[in-house]
Structures are given as structure tokens and as C-alpha cells.
N, C-alpha and C positions, 0 to 999 in steps of 0.2 A: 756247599753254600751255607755262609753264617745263618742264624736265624735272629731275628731282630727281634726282643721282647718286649712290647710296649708297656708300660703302665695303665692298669682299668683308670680309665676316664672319672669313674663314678668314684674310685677311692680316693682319686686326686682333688675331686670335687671338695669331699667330704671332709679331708685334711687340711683344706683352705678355708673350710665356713669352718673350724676348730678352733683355726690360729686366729681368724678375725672377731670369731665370740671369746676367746681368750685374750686378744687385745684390743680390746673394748672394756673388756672387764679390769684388767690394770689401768686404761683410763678414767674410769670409774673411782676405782680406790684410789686412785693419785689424785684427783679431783678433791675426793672425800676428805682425803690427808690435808690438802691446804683449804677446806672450806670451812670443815668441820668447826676447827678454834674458833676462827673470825663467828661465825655463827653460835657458836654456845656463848660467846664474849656477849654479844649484842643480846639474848635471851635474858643472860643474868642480869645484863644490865636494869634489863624491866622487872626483877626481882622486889617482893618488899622484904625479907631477910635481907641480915647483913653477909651471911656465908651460904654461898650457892648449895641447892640443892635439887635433887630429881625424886619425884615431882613436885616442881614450883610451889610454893609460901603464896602467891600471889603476884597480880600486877599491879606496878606503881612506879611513877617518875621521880621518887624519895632522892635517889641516886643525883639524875639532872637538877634536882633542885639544892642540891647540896653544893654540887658541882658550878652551881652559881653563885650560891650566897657565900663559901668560902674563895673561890679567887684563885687558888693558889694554882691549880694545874693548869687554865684557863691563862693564868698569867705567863705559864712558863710553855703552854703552848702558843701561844703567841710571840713570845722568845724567840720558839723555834723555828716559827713561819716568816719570824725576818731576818735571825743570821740564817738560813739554811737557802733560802733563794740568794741572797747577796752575796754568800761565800761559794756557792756554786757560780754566779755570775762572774769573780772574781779569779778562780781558779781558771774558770774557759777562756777567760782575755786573758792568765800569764800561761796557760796553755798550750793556746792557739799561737802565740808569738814563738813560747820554746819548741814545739814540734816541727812549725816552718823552719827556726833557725837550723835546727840538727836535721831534718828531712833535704833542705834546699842550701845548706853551708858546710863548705868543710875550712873546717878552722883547730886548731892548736887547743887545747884539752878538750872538746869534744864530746868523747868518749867519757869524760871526768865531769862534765856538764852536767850528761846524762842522769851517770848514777848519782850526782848529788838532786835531782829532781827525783828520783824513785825516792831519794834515802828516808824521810820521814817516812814511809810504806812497811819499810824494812826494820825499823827501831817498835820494841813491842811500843802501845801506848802508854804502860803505865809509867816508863823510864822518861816517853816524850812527854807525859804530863807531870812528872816533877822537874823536869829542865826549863818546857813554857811557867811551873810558876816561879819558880826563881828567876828569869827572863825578866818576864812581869813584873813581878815584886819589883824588882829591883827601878825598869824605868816609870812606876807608879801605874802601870795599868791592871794590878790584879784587883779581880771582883766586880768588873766591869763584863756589859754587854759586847766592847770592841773586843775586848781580849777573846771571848769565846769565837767573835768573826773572824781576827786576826789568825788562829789557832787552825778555825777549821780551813781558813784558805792554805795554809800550806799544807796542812795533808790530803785534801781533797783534790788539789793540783795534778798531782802524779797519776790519780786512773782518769782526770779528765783530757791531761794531756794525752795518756797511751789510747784513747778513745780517737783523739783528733789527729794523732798523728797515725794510726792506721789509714784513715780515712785519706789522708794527704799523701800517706804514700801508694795510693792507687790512683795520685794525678798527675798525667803527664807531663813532662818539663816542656814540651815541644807546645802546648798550651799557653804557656808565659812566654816562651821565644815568638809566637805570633802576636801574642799582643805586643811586644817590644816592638817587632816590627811593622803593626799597623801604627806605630807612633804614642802609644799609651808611655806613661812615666810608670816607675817601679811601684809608687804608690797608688797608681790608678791599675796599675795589675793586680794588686792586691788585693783592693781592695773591689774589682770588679768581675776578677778571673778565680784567682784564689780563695776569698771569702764565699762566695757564692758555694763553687765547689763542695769546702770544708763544712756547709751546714748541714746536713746528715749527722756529720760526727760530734759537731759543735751540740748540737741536738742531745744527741744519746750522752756525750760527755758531761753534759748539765742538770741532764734526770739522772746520771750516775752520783756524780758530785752532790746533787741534794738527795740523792738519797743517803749516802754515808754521810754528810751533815747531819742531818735530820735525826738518825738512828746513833750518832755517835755520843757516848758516855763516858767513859774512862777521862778523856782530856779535860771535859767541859765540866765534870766534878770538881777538877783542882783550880781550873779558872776563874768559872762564873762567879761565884760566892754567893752573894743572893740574888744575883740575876739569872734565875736555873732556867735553864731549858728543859723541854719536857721529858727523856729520860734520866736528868739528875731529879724534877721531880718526882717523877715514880716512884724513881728507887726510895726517896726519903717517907713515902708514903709505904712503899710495902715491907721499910723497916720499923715504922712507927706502928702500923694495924692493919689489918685485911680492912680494905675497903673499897665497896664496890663504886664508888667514884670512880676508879680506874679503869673499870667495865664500860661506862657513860665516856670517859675522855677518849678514851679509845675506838670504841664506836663513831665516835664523833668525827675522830679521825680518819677511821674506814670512809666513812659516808663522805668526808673534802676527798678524798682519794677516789672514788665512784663519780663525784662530781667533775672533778679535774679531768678525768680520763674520758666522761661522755664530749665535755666542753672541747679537748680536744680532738677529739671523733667527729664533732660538729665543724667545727675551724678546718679538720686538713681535709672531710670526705670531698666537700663541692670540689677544693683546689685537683684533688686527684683525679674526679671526674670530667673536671675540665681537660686535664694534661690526657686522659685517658679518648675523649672526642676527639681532641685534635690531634693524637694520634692515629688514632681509626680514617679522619678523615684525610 
């Protein structure tokens, strides 16, 4: 007769409360890892020295006041809080059309559609921003505010469409066959079967797009000219002198981002809990 040898109960125990104090603790540090910065950023900001130190010179809004009466990051964040929502909005409507087309059409190059929509993804930046300003130059738009929107629409394009066209491709076709044949037109399908559908992805495709908007620099260096947006302003501040104005813009940036993200915490919870009752009931 085999003999069956179980494991002590109590050593099983004790090797599960191990791994779950040990991963808690890597939650911890990885927490710590992405708090840490944003957190020392916002300290120094309220520094009165010009070069951070531990333990603090003092507190003082010197920084935010500077960061007013000069203009210059303030302007170019502002820059970037109107091409980076426009250029994102713009990338999700050419999008949302070319992933329908290639998800729901089979047509003759295709396949060469495709890749020429990833292709700006695939060109480093620094090549794609001296072809946009020779581009520009040439038909009169460099140095302008449209040129840096023009710029960021096509290369924010290609992760907002692979965003929306996942999404589409986990919706039925037998979906739009029923609406054809409750009598809807192609356009009323669309726009009442399909769009619906695709906003999840439309969604996540638009905070992707303004985020690489938003964070992009390489291109919007050689376009802008003096209309920078706020990582060409950075940069020309952290070549010019340490200054902790950058500390203050940044912060400031944290806190619309904290803002943004309760606002829409507040906007989608009731809609969920609705959808969530009248599931239940």
C-alpha cells in the first residue's frame, strides 16, 4: 500500500504569509519608485534656494512667483493644452475611420494602407522632424502653432488607431447585419451600432494620443519656433540655468492631472452605478 505524505498544514501556512509580506513589500517599493520624484519635485518647489537641498533653505512661493511674472513656461504650457487635446481629437476621427476601413473592408493595397499608417511610429523622430520642417518651410507654415498640431496629428494617429481598432475587432459583424436588416442605412449603422460600440477604445485611444502629444519633443523643437510648447520650453530653460521654476510648472501640471482624473472619477462613478442597479435589478 503507497503511503501518501501530506505537507504540515502549518508550514504551508507560514510560506504563504511569506510571499504575501514579500509582495506587499515590492508593492511598496514600486509605489515608492513612481511617488518618490513627483513628490521631492513638489517639496523643492516650495524651496527658497535656487538648487534643491536636504534639509530645506526654507519655504517660499519665490518659484510660483517668478513662474508668473516671466510667462514664458505658462505660455508654452498653454501651447500644449491646446495642440495636445486637438491633436488627440483629430488622430481618434482619422483613426476611428481607418481601423473601421481595414477591420470591416477588404480592398486592393490593404495590407500597404496599413503599414503606411503605423509608418510615422517607425521613422526615429529626429529624421521625421527634419523632413515636417523642410515640409513646412517650404509651404509657409513653419514656426507656427498649426504646424506643431499638424505634426503631432500624424504621429499620434497610429497608437490611437491600434487602440480603436482592437476594440472593433472584438465586434460582431452579425451586429451591423441586424441593423441592415431592421432597415437602418450604412450611415445610421455607424453611427448608432458601431460608434457606440468603439467608445471604450475611442476613449483609451485619446488619453493615449494626448499623452504622447503632450510629452512629445524631438518634432515640436524643429516646428514650433516660438510657439514652444512645454517640453521645448524645458529644455531651453534647463540649457539656459537650473531653475526651479520647473519645479512650480510641473507641479502644477501634477495637480491638472490629479484634477482631471478625480473630475472624471466624478463623471463616470454615478453612470457605472447606474449600469451596475440596473443590472442587479
Amino acid at each position: 500500500m503507497d503511503i501518501v505524505v501530506r505537507p504540515d498544514a502549518n508550514r504551508l501556512a507560514a510560506d504563504g504569509r511569506w510571499w504575501r509580506v514579500a509582495g506587499r513589500f515590492y508593492l511598496v517599493i514600486g509605489y515608492l519608485f513612481l511617488v518618490l520624484p513627483i513628490a521631492t519635485m513638489i517639496v523643492f518647489s516650495f524651496q527658497k534656494g535656487q538648487f534643491a537641498a536636504i534639509p530645506g533653505q526654507g519655504w517660499s512661493l519665490r518659484w510660483y512667483d517668478k513662474l508668473l511674472e516671466d510667462g514664458t513656461l505658462l505660455e508654452a504650457l498653454r501651447n500644449s493644452l491646446i495642440v495636445s487635446p486637438l491633436a488627440a481629437t483629430g488622430a481618434c476621427v482619422l483613426g476611428f475611420f481607418a481601423a473601421y476601413a481595414v477591420n470591416r473592408f477588404k480592398f486592393r493595397g490593404r495590407g500597404a494602407f496599413s503599414v503606411l499608417l503605423v509608418l510615422p511610429v517607425l521613422i526615429p523622430p529626429l529624421i521625421l522632424g527634419v523632413a515636417f520642417l523642410g515640409l513646412l518651410s517650404r509651404i509657409g507654415l513653419q514656426g507656427q502653432l498649426s504646424s506643431v498640431l499638424l505634426t503631432h496629428v500624424v504621429v499620434v494617429t497610429a497608437p490611437a488607431m491600434a487602440v480603436i481598432q482592437l476594440r472593433l475587432g472584438q465586434m460582431p459583424r452579425s451586429l451591423e447585419e441586424a441593423a441592415w436588416d431592421l432597415g437602418a442605412t450604412e450611415l445610421q449603422t455607424l453611427y448608432k451600432v458601431v460608434l457606440p460600440f468603439a467608445l471604450p477604445g475611442i476613449a483609451g485611444g485619446w488619453l493615449l494620443a494626448f499623452t504622447f502629444s503632450f510629452d512629445e519633443f524631438i518634432i515640436a523643437w524643429f516646428v514650433s519656433g516660438f510657439e514652444q510648447t512645454l517640453p521645448v520650453a524645458v529644455y531651453a530653460y534647463i540649457v539656459g540655468s537650473v531653475d526651479p521654476s520647473l519645479n512650480a510648472v510641473g507641479s502644477i501640471v501634477f495637480g491638472l492631472s490629479v484634477l482631471c482624473l478625480i473630475g472624471v472619477e466624478l463623471l463616470l462613478f454615478p453612470l457605472l452605478l447606474s449600469r451596475y442597479r440596473s443590472a442587479s435589478d
